[in-house]
N, C-alpha and C positions, 0 to 999 in steps of 0.2 A: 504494500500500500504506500500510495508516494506521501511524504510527508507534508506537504500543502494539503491532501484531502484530510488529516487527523485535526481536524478545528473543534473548537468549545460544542458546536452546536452537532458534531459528529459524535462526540462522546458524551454528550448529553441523551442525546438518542439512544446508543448503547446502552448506558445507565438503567434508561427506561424502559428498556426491550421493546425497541420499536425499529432498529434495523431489521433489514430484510438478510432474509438467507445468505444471498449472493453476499452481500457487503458482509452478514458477521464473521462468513468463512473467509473473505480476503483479511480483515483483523487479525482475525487468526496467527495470519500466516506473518503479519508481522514483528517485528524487531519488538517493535511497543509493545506490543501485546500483556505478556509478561507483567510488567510494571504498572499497566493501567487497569490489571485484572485484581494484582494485587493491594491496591490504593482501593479500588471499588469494598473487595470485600471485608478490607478495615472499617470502611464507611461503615456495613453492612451490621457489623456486632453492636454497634453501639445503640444504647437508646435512649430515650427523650422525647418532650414534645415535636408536636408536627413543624414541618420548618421545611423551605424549600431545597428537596436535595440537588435538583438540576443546578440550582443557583453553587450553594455550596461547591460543588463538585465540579462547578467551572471557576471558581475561583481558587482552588487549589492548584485545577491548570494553570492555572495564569501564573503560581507563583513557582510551578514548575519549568514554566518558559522563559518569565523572566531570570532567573538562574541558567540556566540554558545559555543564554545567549551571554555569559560571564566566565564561566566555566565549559571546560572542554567535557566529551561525551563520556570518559572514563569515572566522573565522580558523579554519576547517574544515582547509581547506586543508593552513596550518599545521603543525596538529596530526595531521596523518595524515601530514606527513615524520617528526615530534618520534616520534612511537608507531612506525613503522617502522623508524627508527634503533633505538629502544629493541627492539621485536621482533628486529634483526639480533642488537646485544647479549646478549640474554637466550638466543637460538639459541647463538652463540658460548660463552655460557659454560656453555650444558649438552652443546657439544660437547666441550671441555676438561677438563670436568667429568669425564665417562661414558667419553673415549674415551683412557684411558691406556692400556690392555693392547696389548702390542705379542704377532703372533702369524705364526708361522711353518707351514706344513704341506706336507708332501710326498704326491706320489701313488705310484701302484703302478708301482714299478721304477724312482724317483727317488731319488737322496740331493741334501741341499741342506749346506753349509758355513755356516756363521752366526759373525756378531765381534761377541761382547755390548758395553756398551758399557764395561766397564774388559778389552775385548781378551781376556777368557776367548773360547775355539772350543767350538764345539758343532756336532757334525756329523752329520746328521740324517738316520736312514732311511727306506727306503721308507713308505710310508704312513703317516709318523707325523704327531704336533703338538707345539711347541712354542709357552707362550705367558710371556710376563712383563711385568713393568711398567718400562718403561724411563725415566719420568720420574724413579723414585724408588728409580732401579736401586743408584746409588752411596751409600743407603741402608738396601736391602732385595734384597739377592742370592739373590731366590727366583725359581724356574721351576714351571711345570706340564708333565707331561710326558705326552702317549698315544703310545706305540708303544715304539722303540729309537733311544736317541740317545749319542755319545761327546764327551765332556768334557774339555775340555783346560783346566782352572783356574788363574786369574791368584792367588796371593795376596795376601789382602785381607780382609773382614771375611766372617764367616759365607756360605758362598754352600751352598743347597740344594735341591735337585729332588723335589718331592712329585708323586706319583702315587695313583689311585684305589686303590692297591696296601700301597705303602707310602710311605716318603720317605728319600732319602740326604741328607747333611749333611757338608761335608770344608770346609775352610782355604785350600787350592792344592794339583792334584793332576787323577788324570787316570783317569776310571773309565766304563766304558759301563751304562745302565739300560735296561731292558726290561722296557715295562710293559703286559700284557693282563690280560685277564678272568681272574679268579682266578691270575695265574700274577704274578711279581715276580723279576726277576732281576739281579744288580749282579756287575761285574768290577772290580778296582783294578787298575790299569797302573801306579799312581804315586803317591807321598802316603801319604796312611790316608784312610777314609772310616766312616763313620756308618751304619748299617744300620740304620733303622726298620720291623720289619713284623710283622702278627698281633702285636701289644703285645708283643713282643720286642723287643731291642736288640744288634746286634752290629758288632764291629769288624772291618774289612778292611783288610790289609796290601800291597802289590802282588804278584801272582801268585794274591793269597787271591779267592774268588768264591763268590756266597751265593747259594741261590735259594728262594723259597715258591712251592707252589702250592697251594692253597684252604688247610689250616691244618696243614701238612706246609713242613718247611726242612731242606734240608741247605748244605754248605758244599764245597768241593773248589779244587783248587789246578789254574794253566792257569801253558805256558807261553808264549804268544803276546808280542810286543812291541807292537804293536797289532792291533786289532778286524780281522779277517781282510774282512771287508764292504768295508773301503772300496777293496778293491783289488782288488773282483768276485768275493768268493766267501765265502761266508758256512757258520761250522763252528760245531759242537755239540760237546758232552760227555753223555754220559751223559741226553741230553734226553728231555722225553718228545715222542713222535711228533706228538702234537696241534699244540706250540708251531713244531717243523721244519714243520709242513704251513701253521702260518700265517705263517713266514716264507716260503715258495715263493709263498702265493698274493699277498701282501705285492709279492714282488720283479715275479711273470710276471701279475698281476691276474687271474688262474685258481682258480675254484673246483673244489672235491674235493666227490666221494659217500663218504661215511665210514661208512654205514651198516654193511656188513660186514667190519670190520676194526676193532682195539684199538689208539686213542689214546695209551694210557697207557704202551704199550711205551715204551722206551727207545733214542735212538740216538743213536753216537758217530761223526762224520767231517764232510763238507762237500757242500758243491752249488756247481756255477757260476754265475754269475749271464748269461752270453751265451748257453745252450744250454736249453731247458724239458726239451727229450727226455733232452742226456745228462743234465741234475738231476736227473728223476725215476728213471732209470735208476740214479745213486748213491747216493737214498734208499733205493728202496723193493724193489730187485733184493735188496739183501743182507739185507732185512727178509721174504726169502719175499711179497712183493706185488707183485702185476700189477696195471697201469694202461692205461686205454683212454679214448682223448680221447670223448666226445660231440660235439662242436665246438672252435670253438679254444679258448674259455674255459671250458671245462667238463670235468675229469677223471676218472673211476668208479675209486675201488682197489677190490680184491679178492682173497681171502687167494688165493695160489698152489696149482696145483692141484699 
């Protein structure tokens, strides 16, 4: 292969296996060959976030060319440990780089316990996620949250939980959040806490508990000592149906036909977490709805006749 055809955007090809036949077997038969086989699959061991390897991998060229043209062909050799060390490096630091976020996730009818790293708890429900930056924790006491999670806070400097929803903000203190699709809900067990939501602002006392759903908030008082979930059974106030039916499907990973029956009702009491039949039974018996499994993971309601 003449060496005018071995350019960035030929071995970028290669890289990607996207030469054809005919050209990989002329590679082959090259001199190069050899050296850019063994550069590739140094590339190959390492790992880390996603990052452009074409990119990388022409620019390693480039620093095998510009030496090149300094040195004669004998300290090849060389110069393709000098540029592989360098390729390790340059990997390494756009892994340290990209890969701070520390991230926690539970499946359906899992809770996980979590020790952030100044020993605040955070206790994580079924199908949630939890994610934050632990390098730069003891400077920035922020979390991301999807689903429902309970907070046992260390005091310390600012520590807060943003959600696609809203965001809480508290000092030391001990509150659960739950966060879905248009819906936002926070409990204070302890402390005070922060309420950010729909461009309002409100403060929570213990016992005090807020919730939105799409541009609608009210407020109401519980008197639970802790989150009734983590001791298998999970209770409501005043909720709307929609949010209880995605906590069941959450806990038992069972989908609902909702088609005929209203969401937006309201219910006030609890479900177990070891039993799908008596749960559905303690929902939906005293809400006048009947339920009929399809399969095991699939349940039809429908208004009572």
């Amino acid at each position: 292969m003449r060496k005018e055809n071995l350019n960035n955007n030929f071995l970028a090809r290669w890289v990607s296996g996207e030469l054809t036949v005919a050209e990989l077997e002329e590679f082959k038969k090259s001199k190069d060959y050899s050296i850019y086989k063994r550069i590739n699959e140094s590339s190959q061991l390492l790992e880390g976030p996603e990052y452009n390897k074409n990119k990388v991998f022409e620019n390693v060229l480039e620093e095998i060319k510009a030496k090149n043209q300094t040195r004669v062909r004998k300290f090849i050799p060389n110069i393709f440990y000098k540029v592989a060390a360098s390729a390790v490096i340059l990997f390494g630091i756009l892994y340290f780089l990209n890969n701070t976020t520390t991230t926690y996730a539970t499946a359906y009818g899992e809770q996980l316990n979590i020790t952030l790293p100044d020993n605040s708890m955070v206790h994580l429900n079924s199908n949630s996620k939890l994610e934050f930056d632990e390098r730069n924790w003891k400077n920035n006491r922020k979390l991301s949250l999807k689903g429902e999670a309970f907070f046992e806070v260390e005091k310390g400097s600012d520590f807060s939980v943003e959600t696609i929803e809203g965001s809480v903000e508290v000092l030391g203190t001990k509150f659960i959040v739950i966060s879905q699709e248009k819906y936002f809900e926070v409990q204070c067990y302890e402390g005070k806490v922060r309420v950010n939501s729909n461009k309002q602002q409100t403060i929570l006392n213990p016992t005090n508990a807020f919730r939105a759903i799409d541009t609608a908030s009210e407020t109401w008082n519980f008197t639970n000592q802790n989150p009734t979930w983590l001791s298998g059974e999970s209770s409501f106030t005043n909720t709307p149906l929609k949010q209880v039916i995605n906590a069941l499907e959450n806990q038992f990973e069972t989908q609902f036909n909702l088609n005929n029956i209203d969401t937006s009702k309201r219910f006030t009491g609890s479900f177990t977490h070891g039993d799908i039949k008596l749960a559905l039974k303690t929902v939906f018996v005293p809400m006048k709805i009947s339920f009929t499994f399809n399969d095991e993971n699939s349940v039809v309601l429908d208004k009572s006749k």
